[in-house]
N, C-alpha and C positions, 0 to 999 in steps of 0.2 A: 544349529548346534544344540543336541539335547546331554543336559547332565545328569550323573543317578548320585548323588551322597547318602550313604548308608547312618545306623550307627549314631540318631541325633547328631548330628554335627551343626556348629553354633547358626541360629538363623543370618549373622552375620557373614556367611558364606552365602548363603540363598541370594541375597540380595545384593551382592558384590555380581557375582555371576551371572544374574537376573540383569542385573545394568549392563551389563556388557554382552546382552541380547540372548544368553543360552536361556533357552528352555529348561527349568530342574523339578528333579523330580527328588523328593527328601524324604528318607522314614527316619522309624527309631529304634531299629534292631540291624543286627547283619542279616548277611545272608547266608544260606550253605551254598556249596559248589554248584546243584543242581540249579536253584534256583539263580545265583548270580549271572550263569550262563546265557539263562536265556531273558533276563533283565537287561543284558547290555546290549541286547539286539536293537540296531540301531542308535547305540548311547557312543557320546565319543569321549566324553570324560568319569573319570571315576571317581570318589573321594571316598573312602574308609579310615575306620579306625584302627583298636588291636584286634578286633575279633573278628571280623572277616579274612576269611584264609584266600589267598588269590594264586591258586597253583600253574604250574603250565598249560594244564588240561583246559582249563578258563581262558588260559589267552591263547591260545593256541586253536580253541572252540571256533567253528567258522563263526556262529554270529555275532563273536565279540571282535571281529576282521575291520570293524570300522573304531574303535578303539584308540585313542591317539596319546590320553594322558591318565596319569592317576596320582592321587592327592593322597595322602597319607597323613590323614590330621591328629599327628602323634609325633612323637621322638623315630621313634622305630622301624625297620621298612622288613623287619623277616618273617613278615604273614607275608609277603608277596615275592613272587619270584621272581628276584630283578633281569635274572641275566631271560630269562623266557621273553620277557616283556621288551628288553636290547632288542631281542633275534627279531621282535616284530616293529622296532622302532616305536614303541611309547615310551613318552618321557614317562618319569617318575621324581615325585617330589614327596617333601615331609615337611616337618617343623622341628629341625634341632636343638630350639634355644627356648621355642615360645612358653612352654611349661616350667621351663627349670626354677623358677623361684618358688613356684608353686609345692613340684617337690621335695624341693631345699627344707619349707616351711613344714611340710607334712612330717620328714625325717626328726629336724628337731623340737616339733611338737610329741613326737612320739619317744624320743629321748629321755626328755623329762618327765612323761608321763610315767615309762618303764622304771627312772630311777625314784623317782619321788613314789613308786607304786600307786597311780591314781585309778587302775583300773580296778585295783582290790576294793581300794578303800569305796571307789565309785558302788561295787556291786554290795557291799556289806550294806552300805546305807540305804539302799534301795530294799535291802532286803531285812531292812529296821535294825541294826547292829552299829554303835556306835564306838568306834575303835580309834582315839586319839595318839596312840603311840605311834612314836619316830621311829620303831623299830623295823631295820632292813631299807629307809627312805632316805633317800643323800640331792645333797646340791650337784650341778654337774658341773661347777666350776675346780678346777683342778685334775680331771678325771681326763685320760686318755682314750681320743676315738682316732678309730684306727678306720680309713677310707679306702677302699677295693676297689679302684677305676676309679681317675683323678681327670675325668672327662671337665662337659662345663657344669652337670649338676655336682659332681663330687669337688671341682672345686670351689664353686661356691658355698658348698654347704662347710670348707675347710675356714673358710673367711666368717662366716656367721659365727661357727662353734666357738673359734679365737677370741671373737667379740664378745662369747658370754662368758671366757675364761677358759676352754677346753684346751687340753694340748692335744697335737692332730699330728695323725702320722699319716703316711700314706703308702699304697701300692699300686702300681701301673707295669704291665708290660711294655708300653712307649714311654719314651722320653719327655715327662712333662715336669713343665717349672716351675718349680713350688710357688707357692703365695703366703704370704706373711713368715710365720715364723716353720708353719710347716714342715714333717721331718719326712723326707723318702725313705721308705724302706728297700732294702736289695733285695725280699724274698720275699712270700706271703707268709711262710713260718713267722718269718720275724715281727709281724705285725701282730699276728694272732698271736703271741706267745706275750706282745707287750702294752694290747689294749683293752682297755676297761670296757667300752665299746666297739662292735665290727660293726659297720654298714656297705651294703653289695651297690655299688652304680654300674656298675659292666655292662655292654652292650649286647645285643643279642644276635650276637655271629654264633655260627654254629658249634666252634669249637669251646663256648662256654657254659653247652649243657654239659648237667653233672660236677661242674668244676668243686661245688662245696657239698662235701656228708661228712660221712662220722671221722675219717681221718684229719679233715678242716677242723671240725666241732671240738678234737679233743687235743688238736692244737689251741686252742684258745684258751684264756683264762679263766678259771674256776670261779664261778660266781658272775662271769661277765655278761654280757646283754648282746642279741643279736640283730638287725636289722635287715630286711631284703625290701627294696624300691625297684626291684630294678625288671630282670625279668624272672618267670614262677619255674621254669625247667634246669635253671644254674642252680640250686640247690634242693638236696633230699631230703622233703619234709619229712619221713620215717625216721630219719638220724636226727634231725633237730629234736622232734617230737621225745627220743631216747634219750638226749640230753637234757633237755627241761624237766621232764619226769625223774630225771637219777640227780635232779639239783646243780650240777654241770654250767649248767648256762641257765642264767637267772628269772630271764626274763626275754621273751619276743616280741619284734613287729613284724607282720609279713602285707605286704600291697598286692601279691604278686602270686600266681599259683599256676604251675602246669599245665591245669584245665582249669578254665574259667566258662561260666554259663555265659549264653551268648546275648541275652535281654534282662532287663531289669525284672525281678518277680522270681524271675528260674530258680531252683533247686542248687545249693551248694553244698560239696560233701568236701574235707579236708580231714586229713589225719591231726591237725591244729586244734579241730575244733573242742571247746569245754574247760582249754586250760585256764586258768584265772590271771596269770600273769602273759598272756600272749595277746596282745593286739593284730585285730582281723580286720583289713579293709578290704573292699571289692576294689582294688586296682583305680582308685581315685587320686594318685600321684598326683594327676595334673589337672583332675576333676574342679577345677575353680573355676566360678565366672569369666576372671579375668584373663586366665590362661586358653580358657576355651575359646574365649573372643579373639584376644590375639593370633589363636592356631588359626583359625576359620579365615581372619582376615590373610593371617601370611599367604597360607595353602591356594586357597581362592583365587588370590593374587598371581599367584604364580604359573595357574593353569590360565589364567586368564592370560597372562602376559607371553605365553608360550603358544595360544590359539591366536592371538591376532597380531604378534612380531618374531614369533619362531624364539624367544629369549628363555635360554634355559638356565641363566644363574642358580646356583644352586642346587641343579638337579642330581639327585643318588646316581644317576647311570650314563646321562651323554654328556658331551663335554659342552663346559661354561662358554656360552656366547652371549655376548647383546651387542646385536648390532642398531645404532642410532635409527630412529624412524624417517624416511623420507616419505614427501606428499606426491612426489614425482616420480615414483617411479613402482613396478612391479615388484614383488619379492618371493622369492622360491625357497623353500628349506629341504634340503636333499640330505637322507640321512643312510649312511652307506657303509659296507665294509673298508678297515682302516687295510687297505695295499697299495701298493706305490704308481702314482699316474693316476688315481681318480678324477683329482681338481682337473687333470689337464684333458680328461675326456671330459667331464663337465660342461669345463668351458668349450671345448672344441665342438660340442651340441649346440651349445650358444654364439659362437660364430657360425655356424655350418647354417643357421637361421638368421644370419647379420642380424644380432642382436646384441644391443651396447652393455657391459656393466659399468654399472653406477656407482656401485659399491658392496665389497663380499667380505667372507668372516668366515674364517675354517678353521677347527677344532676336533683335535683326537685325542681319545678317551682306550686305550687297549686295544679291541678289536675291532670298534666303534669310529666311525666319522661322520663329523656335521657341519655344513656350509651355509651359511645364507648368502644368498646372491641377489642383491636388487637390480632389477635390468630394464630398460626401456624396450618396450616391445607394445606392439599396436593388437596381437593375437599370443598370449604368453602362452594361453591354454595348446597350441598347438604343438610348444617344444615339449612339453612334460609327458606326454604320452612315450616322446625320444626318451625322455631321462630313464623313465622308469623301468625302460626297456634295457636298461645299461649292465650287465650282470653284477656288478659291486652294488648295486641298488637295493638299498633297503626299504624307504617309503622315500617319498616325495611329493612337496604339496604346493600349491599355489596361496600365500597367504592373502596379498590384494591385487 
């Protein structure tokens, strides 16, 4: 089993995977299309971050045919193309949670920075200017942040803010439960019209490129402060940049940019850049130690546990199984078109070879199906060449 992890990902992955026999191979940069293609020749696992693009053409690539999983050691999964990746049966996995405190922390470090103006003052001093006035710098206790996706970073970050004093409103297109004292908003008008601070957590489905420019911008309140964590293509930095400039909106943070350079060193150009009250980070949300350690262990984990018991808890695209480990017997993971009478040709291959089940586990996901089947058989290799031949067959594998 050879693995490729792109992209630094934590050495705490290497050696999760390493123990449990794959061969890895690890850089510190992505890749492009050209190059990823033919890196995976031979690789069966994948692990990336946000900046490798994984489009259809790549999995689709004959030599990326032996391909089984891919790790996504991020929040995120829309650098890669999930449903491309269904049609050929690789799972796919992420880390939904493992960063979130990290950029919970980063948000309201950069809150207080923006309101207390510390990057002014930071750059005066540097540049020998000693400027003691209070003037335009506030506490953020009492002051209204207004939260755009009330996910698990945006709720958490509603629990923190509370705790330093903030009142927190919130906006979600689903149905979510507020926490503490928390206010839902019914509209996004209404949030931007009545906070002091906006911060963006939205996901990155496709329908929420573009969602914020200048008509979001001049809904919001004169003087207020803007934040984006989330992802760089939901909002149009030329309309922020318009607002800052015309005094409109006071002060920015942005994590997050359209085009982001693909390795540490690169060239970054933004319409952001020079302003004195706008905070610029390279996309370090979740950039911590500790978050990094956690993603790496999750991720790791998860492709490991999907290579040696078919268990795909959690996975973005097939459907949640774990089936219990037995020492006695074979185990096959058949991953197939969801129409009706599969299992029963399935098994009818499995009798047709008097071969016993031990124990199975079938799960469907849309258009998608997944079975584990433990079976006592003296030659298992000999029915799977049957399975694969099954026209609802998507891949099939002998795990022990």
């Amino acid at each position: 089993m050879r693995a490729l992890l792109l992209e630094n990902v934590h050495p705490d992955a290497v050696a999760l995977l390493e123990g449990a026999g794959c061969e890895v191979e690890a850089l510190d940069r992505a890749l492009d299309e050209g190059e990823l293609a033919a890196a995976l020749d031979g690789v069966q696992l994948l692990g990336i971050r946000s900046k490798t693009e994984l489009p259809a053409t790549v999995l689709l690539d004959p030599r990326t045919a032996g391909l089984m999983a891919i790790g996504a050691f991020c929040i995120g999964t829309n650098q890669i193309d999930v449903a491309a990746a269904t049609d050929r049966g690789i799972a796919v996995f992420n880390a939904p949670f493992s960063n979130t405190r990290s950029v919970v922390e980063l948000a309201i470090a950069e809150i207080i920075a923006l309101t207390r103006r510390l990057t002014e003052k930071n750059a005066d001093m540097h540049a020998g200017v000693w400027d003691k006035s209070a003037a335009g710098a506030h506490e953020i206790r009492g002051r209204r942040l207004g939260i755009v996706g009330y996910g698990n970073i945006g709720a958490q970050l509603s629990v923190l803010a509370e705790a330093l004093g903030m009142t927190v409103s919130f906006f979600d297109t689903a149905d979510k439960l507020a926490l503490g004292n928390a206010r839902r908003c019914q509209t996004l008008g209404e949030l931007l019209g009545s906070s002091d601070i906006v911060t963006l957590h939205v996901d990155g489905r496709s329908g929420n490129s573009g969602m914020f420019g200048a008509e979001q911008f001049a809904a919001m309140r004169p003087g207020s402060l803007f934040l984006n964590l989330s992802r760089g293509f939901v909002v149009d930095h030329g309309a922020l940049r318009e607002c800052i400039d015309s005094g409109h909106i006071a002060g920015a943070a942005v994590d997050v940019f359209p085009v982001e350079p693909r390795g540490r060193g690169e060239g970054f150009e933004s319409e952001l850049r020079g302003l004195p009250n706008v905070i610029l980070t390279p996309h370090i949300g979740g950039s911590t130690e500790e978050a990094q350690q956690d993603i790496g262990r999750y991720v790791a984990g998860k492709l490991r546990d999907f290579v040696a018991d078919g268990t795909t808890t959690m996975s973005v695209n097939l459907p949640a199984l774990a089936l219990p480990q037995r020492t006695d017997a074979h185990r096959v993971a058949h991953i197939h078109h969801n129409v009706p009478g599969v299992l029963a040709r399935i098994n009818g291959v499995l009798a047709d070879h008097k071969v016993n089940i031990e124990g199975q586990l079938l799960g469907t996901r849309g258009d998608i199906g997944y079975v584990l089947t433990d079976i006592a058989a003296d030659d298992p290799a000999a029915l799977l060449t049957e399975l694969a031949s099954l026209e609802e067959t998507v891949r099939v594998r002998l795990l022990s």
